[in-house]
C-alpha positions in Angstrom: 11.7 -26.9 26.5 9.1 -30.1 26.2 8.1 -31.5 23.3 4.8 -30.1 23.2 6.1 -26.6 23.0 8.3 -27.4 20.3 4.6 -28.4 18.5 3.0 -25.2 19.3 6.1 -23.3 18.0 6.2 -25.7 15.0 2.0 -24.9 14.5 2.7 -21.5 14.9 5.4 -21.2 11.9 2.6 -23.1 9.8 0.2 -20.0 10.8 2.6 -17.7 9.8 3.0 -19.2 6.4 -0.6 -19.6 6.1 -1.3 -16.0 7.5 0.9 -14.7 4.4 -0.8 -16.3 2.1 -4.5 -14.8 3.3 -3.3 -11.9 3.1 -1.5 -11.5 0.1 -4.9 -13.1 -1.4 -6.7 -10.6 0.7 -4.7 -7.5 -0.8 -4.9 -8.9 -4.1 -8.7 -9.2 -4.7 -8.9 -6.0 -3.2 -7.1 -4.4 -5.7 -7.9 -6.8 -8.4 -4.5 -7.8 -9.6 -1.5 -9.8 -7.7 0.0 -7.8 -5.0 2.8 -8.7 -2.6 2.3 -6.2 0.4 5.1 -5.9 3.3 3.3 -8.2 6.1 3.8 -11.3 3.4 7.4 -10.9 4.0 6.8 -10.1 7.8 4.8 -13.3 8.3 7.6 -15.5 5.9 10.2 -14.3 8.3 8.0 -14.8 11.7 7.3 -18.6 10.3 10.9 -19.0 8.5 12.2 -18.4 12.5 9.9 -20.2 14.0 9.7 -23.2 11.7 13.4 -23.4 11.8 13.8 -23.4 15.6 11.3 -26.3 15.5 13.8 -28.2 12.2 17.2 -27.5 14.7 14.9 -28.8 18.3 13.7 -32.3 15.5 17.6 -32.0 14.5 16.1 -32.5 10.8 19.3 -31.3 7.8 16.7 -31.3 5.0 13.6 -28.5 7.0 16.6 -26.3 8.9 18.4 -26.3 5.5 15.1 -25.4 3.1 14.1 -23.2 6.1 17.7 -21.1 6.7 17.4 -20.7 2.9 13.9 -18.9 2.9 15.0 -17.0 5.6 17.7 -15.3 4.0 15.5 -14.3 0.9 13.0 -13.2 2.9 15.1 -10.8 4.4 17.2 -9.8 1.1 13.8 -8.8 -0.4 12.5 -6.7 2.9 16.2 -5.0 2.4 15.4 -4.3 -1.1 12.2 -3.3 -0.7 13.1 -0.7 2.0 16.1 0.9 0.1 13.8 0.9 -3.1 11.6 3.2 -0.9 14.5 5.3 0.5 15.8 6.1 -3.2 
């Protein structure tokens, strides 16, 4: 891939993380207290991937590392969120 696609996938891990944060903020003032609802985590995994594809194309050790990391929470709290609703 060119470099300009590597941008648009890099802008498009930034909208992820921004898209989580709208609607987290969304959901909370709805309900009028601090919620987390699934879709955060949805859009932190969506951007993690993406903005760590861009980090590995740039070759950059500090954003893959900070990016794997998120990724792996993210997932871990999806998973705990899922079998806290299965019990």
């Amino acid at each position: 891939m060119n470099a300009k696609v590597w941008l648009i996938i890099g802008f498009l891990g930034q909208a992820m993380f921004f898209m989580r944060f709208l609607i987290q903020w969304l959901v909370s003032e709805k309900h009028k207290k601090s919620i987390i609802p699934m879709p955060f985590w949805y859009f932190s995994i969506l951007g993690a991937v993406l903005l760590l594809g861009y980090a590995v194309y740039r070759r950059d050790p500090v954003f893959i590392l900070g990016q794997s990391t998120g990724l792996i929470i993210y997932l871990r709290n999806i998973h705990l969120i899922r079998r806290g609703e299965l019990s």
